[in-house]
C-alpha positions, 0 to 999 in steps of 0.5 A: 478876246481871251487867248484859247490857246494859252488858257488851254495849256494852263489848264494842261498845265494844272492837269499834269501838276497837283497846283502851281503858283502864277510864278511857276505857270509863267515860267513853264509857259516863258509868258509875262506873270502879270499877263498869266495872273490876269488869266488865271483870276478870270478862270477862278471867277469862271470856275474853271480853276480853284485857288487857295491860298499857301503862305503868302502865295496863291496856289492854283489846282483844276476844280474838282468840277473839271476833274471829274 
């Protein structure tokens, strides 16, 4: 069962940022980044966030169907 409460602060995360990286989302959230890249893949695949990819980084930013 996914963890409501983190999901929610990466989303609030993404909110207050144009896009941030796993690495960066781990840091501010002090949570493991393989444990924060699992989350953000599942929520790419739910549609709840977009990624993109920048270099040899993925970027993610809220999806423009949460933004509106």
């Amino acid at each position: 069962m996914p963890n409501k409460m983190l999901l929610n602060s990466i989303k609030s995360l993404l909110k207050n940022n144009t896009f941030l990286t796993h690495v960066d989302i781990a840091k501010k959230l002090k949570k493991d980044k393989a444990k924060i890249s699992g989350y953000l893949e599942a929520m790419v695949d739910y549609g709840e966030i977009s990624m993109k990819k920048a270099g040899n980084s993925k970027v993610y930013f809220l999806s423009e169907r949460i933004n509106k």
